[in-house]
N, C-alpha and C positions, 0 to 999 in steps of 0.2 A: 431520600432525595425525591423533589419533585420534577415534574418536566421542566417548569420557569428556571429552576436551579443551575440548568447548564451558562444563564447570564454571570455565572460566579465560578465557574470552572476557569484553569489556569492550567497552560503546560509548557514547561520547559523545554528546550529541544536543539539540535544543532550546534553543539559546544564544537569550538576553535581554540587552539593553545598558539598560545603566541612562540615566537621563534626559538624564545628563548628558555621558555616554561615557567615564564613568570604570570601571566597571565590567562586568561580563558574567558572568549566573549560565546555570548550564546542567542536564544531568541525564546522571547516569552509571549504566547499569544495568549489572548484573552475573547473571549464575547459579549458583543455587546448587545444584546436580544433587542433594547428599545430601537434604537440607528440599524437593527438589521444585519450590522457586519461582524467583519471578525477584525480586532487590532490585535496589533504583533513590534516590539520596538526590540533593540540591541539592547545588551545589558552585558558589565564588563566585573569579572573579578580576581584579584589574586589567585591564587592556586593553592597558596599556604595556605590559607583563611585567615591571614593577618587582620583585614578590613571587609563588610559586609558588598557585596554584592552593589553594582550602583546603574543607575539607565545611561546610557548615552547616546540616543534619539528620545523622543519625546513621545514615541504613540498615538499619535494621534492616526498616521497613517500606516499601514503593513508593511515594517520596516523587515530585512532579514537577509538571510546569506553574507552573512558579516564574516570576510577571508582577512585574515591577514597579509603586509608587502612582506619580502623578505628582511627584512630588518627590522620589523615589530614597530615600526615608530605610525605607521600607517593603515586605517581599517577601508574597504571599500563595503558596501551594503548595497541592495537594491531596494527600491521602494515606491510608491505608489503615490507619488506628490504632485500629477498634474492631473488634468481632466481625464485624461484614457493613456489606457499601457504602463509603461513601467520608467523608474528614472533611477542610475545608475550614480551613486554618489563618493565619497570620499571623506576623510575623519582621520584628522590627529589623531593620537593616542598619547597621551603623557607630555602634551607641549601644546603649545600656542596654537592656535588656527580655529578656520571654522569648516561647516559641512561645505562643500561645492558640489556642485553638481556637473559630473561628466559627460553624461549622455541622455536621453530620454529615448524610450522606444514606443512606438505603437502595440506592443504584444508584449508578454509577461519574459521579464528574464528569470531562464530558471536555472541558472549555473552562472557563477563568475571565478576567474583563476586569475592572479597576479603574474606577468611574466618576471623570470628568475630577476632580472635587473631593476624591477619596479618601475621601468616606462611605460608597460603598456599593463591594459587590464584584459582580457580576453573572458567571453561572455555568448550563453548559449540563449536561444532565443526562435520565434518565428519571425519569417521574412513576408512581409505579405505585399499584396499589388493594391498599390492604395487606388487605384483607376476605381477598382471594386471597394473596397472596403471604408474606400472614404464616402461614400455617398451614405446617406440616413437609411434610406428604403429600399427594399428590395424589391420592388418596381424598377427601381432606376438603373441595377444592376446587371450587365450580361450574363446569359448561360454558361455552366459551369460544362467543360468538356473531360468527361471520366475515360483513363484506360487503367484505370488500377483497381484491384478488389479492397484496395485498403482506399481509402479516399476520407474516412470520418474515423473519428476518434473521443471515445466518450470523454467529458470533462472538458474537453478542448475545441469537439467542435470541425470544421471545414479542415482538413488536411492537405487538401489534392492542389488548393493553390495558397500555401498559407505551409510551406514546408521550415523546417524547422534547421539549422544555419549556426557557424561561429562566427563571431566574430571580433576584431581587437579596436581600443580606443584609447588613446594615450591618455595620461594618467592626470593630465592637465585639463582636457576634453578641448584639447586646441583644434582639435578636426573633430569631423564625423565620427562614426565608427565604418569600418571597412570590412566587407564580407571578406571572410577567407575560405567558407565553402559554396557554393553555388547550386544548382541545383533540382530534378524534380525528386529529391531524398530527403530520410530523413536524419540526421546526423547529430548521432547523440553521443553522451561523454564528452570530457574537455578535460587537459592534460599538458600542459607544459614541459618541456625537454627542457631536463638542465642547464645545456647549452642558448637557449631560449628559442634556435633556428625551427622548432616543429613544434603544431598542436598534433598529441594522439583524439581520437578519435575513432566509434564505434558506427558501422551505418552497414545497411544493404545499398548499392551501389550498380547489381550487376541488374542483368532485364527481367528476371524471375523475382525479383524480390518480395513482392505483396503475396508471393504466390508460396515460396517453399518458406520463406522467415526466416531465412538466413542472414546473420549480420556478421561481417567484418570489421578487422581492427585495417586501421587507415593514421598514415600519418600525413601532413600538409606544411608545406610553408608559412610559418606566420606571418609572414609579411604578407600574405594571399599572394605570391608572384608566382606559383604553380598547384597542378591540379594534384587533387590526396592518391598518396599511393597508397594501394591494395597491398597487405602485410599477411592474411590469412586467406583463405580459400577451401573452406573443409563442410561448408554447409550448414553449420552449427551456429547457433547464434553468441556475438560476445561483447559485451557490454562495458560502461564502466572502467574504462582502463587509465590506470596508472602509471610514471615514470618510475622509474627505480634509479634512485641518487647518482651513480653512475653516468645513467644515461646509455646503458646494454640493453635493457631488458622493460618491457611492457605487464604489469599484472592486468587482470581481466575477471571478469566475472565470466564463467561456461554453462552454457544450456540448450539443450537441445527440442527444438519446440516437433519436431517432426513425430517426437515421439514420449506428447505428456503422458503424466506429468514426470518430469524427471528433477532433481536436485540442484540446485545450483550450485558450480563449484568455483574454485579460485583457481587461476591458471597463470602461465606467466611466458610470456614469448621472447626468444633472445633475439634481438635487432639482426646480431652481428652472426648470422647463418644459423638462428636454430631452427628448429623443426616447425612446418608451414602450420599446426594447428597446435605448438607451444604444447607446456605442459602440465598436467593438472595437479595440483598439491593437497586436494582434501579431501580426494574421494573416502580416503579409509574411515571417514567421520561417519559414512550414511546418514547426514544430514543436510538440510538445505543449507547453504553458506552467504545467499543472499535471501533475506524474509523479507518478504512484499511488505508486510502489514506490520514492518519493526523499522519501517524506512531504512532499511542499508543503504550506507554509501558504498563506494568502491575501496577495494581494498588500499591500506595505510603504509607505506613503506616504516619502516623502523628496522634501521642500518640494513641488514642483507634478512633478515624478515618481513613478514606479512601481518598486520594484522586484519583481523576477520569479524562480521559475524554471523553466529550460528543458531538454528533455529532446533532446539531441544525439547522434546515433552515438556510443551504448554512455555518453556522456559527462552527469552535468546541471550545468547552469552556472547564474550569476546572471545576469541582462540587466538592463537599465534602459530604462523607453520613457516620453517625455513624455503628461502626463495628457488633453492640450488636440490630442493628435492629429497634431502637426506633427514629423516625424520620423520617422527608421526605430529600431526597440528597438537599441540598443548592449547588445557586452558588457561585464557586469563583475568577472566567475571566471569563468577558464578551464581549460584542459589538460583531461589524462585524468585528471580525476576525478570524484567522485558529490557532488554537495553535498548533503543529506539535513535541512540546516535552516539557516538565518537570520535575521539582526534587524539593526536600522540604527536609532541614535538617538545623539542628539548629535555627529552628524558622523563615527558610529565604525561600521564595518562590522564583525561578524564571524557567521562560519557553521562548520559541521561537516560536515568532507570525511571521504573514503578514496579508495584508490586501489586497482590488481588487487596491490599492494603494500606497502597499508597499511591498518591498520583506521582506524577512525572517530575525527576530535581535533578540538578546535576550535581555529579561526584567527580573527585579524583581519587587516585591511587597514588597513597599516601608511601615513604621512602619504604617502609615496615608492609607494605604487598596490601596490607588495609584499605580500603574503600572510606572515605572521608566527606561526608554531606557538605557541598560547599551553600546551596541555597536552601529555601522554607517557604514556597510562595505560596506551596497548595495548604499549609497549614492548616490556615483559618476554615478553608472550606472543609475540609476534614473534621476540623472541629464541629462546624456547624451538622456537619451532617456524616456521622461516622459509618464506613461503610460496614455490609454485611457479607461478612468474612466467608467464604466458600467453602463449603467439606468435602470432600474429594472422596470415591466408595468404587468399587468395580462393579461394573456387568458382565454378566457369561452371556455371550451372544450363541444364534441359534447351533452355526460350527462349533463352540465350542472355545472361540476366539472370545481373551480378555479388553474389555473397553473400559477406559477411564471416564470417567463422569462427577459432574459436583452438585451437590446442593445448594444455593443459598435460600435461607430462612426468611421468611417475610419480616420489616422492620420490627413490629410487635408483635410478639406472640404470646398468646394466652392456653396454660396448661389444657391438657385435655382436646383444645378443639384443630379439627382439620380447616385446611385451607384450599382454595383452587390454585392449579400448578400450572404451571408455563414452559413447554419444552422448548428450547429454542437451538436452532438449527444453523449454524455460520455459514459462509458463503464459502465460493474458492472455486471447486473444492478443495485443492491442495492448498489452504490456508488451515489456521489450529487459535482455537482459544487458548488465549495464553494468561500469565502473572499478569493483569492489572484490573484496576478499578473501571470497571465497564459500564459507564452509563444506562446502558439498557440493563441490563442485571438489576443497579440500583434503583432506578425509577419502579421496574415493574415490582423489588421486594418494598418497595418506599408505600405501593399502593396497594399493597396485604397480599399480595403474590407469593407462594414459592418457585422458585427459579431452576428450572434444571438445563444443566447443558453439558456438553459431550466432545470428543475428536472421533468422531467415527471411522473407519478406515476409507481411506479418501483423503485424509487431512492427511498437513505437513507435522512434519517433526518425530514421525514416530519411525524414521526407514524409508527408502522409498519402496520396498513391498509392499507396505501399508498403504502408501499412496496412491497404488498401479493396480491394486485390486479391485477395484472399477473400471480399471478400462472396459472399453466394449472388450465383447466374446469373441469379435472378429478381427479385432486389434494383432497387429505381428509389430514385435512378441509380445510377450506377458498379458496373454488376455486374458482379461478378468472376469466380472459377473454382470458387467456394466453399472450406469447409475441405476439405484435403485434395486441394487441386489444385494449383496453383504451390506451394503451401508443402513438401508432400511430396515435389516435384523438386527443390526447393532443399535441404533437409536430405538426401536421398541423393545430392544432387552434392556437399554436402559432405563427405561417408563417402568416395566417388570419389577425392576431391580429395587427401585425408588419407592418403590408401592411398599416392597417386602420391607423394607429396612426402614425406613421415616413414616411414621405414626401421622405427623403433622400432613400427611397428603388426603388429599381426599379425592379417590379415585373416579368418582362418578363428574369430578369438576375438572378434568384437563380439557388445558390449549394446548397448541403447536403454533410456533410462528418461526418465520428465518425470511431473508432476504437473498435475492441472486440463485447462486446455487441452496440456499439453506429456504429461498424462495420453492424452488422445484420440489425439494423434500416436502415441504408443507404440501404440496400437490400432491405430490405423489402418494405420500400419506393418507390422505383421504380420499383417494382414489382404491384403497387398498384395505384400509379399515375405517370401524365407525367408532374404535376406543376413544376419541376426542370430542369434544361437546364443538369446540368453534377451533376458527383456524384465519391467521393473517399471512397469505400470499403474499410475500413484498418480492419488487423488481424479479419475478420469477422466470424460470426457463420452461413453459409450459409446453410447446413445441419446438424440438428440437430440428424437425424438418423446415419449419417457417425462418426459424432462427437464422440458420447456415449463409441463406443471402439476405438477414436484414440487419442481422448484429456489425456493430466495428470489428467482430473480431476473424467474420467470416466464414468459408465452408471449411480453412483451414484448418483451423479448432477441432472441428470434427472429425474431418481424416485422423488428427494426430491422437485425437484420445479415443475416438471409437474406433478406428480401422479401414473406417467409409465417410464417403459425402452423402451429400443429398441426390446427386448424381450418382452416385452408383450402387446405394441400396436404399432407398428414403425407406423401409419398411422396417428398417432395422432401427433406421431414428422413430420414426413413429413407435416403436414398441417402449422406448425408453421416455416416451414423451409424456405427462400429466395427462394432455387434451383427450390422448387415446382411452384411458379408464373415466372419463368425466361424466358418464350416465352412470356409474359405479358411487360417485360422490355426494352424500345425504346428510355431511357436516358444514353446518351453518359457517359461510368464508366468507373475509374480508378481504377483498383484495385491492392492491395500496400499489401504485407505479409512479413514476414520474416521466412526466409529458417527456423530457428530453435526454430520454434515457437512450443512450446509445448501443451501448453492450450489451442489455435484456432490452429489447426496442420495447415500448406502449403498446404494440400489437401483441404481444405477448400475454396482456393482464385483458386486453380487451379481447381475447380470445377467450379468457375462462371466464370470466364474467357474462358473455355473448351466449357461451354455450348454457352453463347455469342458468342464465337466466331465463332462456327457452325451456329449457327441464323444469321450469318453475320450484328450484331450488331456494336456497337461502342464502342469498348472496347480495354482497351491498361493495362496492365501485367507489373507491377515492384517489383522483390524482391530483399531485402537485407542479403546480404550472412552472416551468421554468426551471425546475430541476435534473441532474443527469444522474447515474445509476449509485453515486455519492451521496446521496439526501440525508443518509443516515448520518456520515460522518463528516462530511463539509460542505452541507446543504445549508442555504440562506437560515441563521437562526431562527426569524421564526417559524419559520417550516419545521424545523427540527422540533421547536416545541409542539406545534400542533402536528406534528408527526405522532409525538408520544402521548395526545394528549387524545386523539384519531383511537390509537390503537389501544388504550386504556379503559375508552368509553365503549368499544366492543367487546372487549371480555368481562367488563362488569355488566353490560347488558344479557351478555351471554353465559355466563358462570356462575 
């Protein structure tokens, strides 16, 4: 695989089963490198595999979130068909008609829910004040007035006047659409009541909110004819909530931000008097149960069950765990692969896998408990360019502790000779490389690289012990060694490891590179030692003290995983910070940010590049304009390309 090669990448994703289980619509994006964008259209198939998979938008525009009405005869979609924001559409299915169009928004819809009756369409969204936002120039615009520490939000951009809202529109688009939350909050989840009289709903609401991260479940009138009642009150945050057929009981996604990183769990609140913070069904997994980087939805009703998913060494699966408590969660997909979405309705399973050997397609689950390929789109590109399959080996780290690690092989290999090696470092940190075909793997083994990569303790999936072994030392409880303690012993026993065992390496020729959190490792790293020849910093966390008030994410981050702010011991951030060992650092680094990065702010890369470059080090500065802390995975295509093509031309000059 080359870098140009991601214009021919294809992914599956977001499968819906029709009411009845006869069908299963989904969304296929694609890239278009020359136009710059990404296209994405609806695609509808049987369930049997009676007949081939067929389009039902046309692609041209980022068609998707295709729900079904309750009676299957009706698809809604949103899509991107006028000059700016988003436009809310509608689609026969299996009879006469054509597309209409419902609604048009100035801002992205990124949820839509059919009510029980099919009248209305209900849809999540930002609210913005077009006084602002209509003008072209920001000359023309007034000052923004801040009281929140949360005010920006990477990927998205202005929050503090631009808050995020349900709202309903009939299914006709005979009126507007009508706020049913209001608000300086932000209000996520969307959830229809059986009955159709409430939208559930997930938000911090109360005057702490930007401050401790506490989200509540909230239900509201859908007619918008009154304001959301407060249903939890426990400090914890909960998300993603679902009706239970009935109409008793709320499921939720649980997590506790006060004190990362913790697991996500599935939870479930009884309307009708149960306990104020509900109760949780998946702890005995010690697994995360909603995975950032496997897109979860919220959890699935099926009859008085849950369905789930779970994030497992390297692997995520489905589970299933009863609603009523009694039981341990079962699995329901397994093996080594990523399932990245699913849906369950009339009795029919199906989701969207890959594997470290296949891209993304959708399945069901056939009568006989079998997994059943409904589509083949990444076929051809597989064909053309077959990946390099991963080998998996252990490291013994410095305690003593086991770390799992892989290799892949550079695309040609010729007997006898060594190669230069690329340790790559993932972000999170409570995220985990998992089962699939990872573009960056294959490009850099596509370009005579060996590829090594790792879950170090810090990652998801392996326990939350695993996970919590980095907290700060200062952290209550479970304080750990901080960043940059076990974790740094664990990826240089994997280098170790790699050395002893694979012939094909050639030790005098390693990189390091990783992004985000897998950003800081590379710093930190050669802050620490000189075993690497060169090293690419991307969206790094190089100061932890500077970070606290410029990131989206706040001083709060830092209370929760180290134990302190910046207020009340910045000496303790600074210890764990890169900037602090940077007169320590003699390996030639490239450090790589983007202009509108929010979460690792541009001050961040332009601080070790600044300091480097006074030390009259070896250090060379590349930003990309216009991008946010996402560049890597849903950054403007060409960027992406000459992202890979940036950091290719450094370790061949370098190695």
């Amino acid at each position: 695989m080359k870098p140009a090669d991601i214009d021919a990448l294809v992914e599956a994703g977001d499968p819906r089963v029709s009411p009845d289980g006869a069908w299963v619509t989904f969304s296929v994006v694609t890239v278009d490198v020359e136009a710059n964008e990404y296209r994405s259209r609806v695609w509808l198939s049987p369930t049997d595999g009676s007949s081939p998979p067929r389009p039902l938008t046309a692609g041209d525009n980022r068609d998707g979130k295709a729900r079904w009405s309750s009676d299957g005869r009706l698809l809604a979609f949103a899509s991107h068909r006028g000059e700016k924001g988003s436009t809310l559409h509608v689609l026969p299915v299996g009879g006469p008609g054509e597309i209409t169009t419902v609604a048009t928004w100035p801002e992205e819809i990124d949820d839509l829910a059919w009510s029980p009756d099919g009248s209305r369409i209900a849809f999540g969204a930002r609210d913005r004040d077009e006084e602002r936002y209509g003008k072209e120039a920001d000359k023309d615009r007034p000052p923004r007035r801040i009281d929140r520490i949360t005010y920006r939000l990477d990927t998205v951009g202005w929050t503090i006047d631009r808050h995020r809202h349900l709202f309903t529109v009939p299914v006709d688009g005979s009126t507007k659409p009508v706020a049913v939350t209001t608000g300086p909050f932000e209000d996520g989840g969307l959830a229809w009541s059986p009955d159709g009289k409430f939208l559930a709903l997930a938000a911090g609401r109360h005057d702490e909110w930007d401050i401790d991260w506490a989200v509540d479940l909230y239900r509201v009138p859908a007619d918008g004819s009154g304001e959301p009642e407060r249903l939890t009150s426990s400090g914890v945050a909960h998300s993603r909530p679902s009706w239970s057929p009935d109409g008793t009981r709320l499921a939720y996604i649980w997590g506790d931000r006060r004190d990362l990183p913790r697991n996500g769990q599935v939870g479930v609140y009884a309307l009708d008097g149960g306990a104020p913070t509900g109760e949780l069904l998946t702890a005995s997994l010690d697994r995360p149960c909603a995975p950032y980087l496997a897109s979860a939805r919220e959890a699935v009703w099926d009859g008085d069950s849950l369905l789930f998913q779970v994030e497992d060494r390297c692997a995520t699966h489905i589970y299933r765990v009863a609603a009523d408590g009694k039981g341990k969660p079962e699995l329901v997909v397994g093996g080594d692969v990523t399932v990245t979405g699913f849906d369950k309705a009339g009795g029919v399973l199906a989701y969207a896998a890959c594997s470290s050997e296949a891209l993304t397609e959708i399945f069901v689950v056939a009568a006989d408990g079998e997994p059943r390929q409904l589509t083949n789109f990444t076929k051809p590109f597989v064909a053309q360019h077959p990946p390099s399959v991963p080998e998996r080996f252990v490291a013994t780290s410095a305690d003593g502790t086991e770390v799992e690690a892989w290799l892949v092989r550079p695309t040609t290999l010729e007997p006898g000779k060594t190669y230069p090696t690329l340790l790559n470092v993932h972000g999170g940190p409570f995220t985990q490389y998992g089962f699939r075909v990872f573009d960056e793997f294959q490009v850099q083994a596509g370009a005579g690289y060996a590829v090594l990569y790792t879950n170090p303790r810090g990652s998801s999936g392996f326990g939350e012990a695993w996970g919590r072994a980095i907290r700060g030392p200062k952290a209550s409880p479970d304080p750990g060694t901080g960043w940059g303690g076990c974790d740094y012993e664990d990826v240089m026993a994997v280098v170790d490891a790699a050395i002893e065992r694979f012939d094909l390496i050639d030790p005098d020729r390693l990189g390091i590179l990783g992004g985000s959190y897998g950003g800081f490792m590379t710093s930190w790293v050669i802050g620490h030692t000189d075993r690497f020849k060169a090293a690419v910093s991307e969206r790094a966390v190089n100061n932890m003290f500077t970070m606290s008030w410029t990131s989206d994410l706040g001083p709060v981050f830092d209370r929760s995983y180290q134990g302190v702010d910046y207020l009340e011991d910045p000496e303790e951030l600074l210890r764990q910070s890169p900037i602090t060992y940077v007169k320590d650092m003699h390996t030639p680094v490239l450090v790589l940010h983007s202009e509108n990065d929010l979460r690792c702010p541009i001050e961040q890369g332009e601080q070790l590049f600044t300091a480097l470059r006074l030390l009259g080090r070896d250090v060379e500065f590349v930003r990309f304009p216009g991008e946010s802390h996402e560049l890597s995975r849903a950054g403007a295509p060409k960027h992406r390309v000459q992202r890979f093509e940036v950091i290719l031309d450094y370790f061949d000059r370098k190695l």
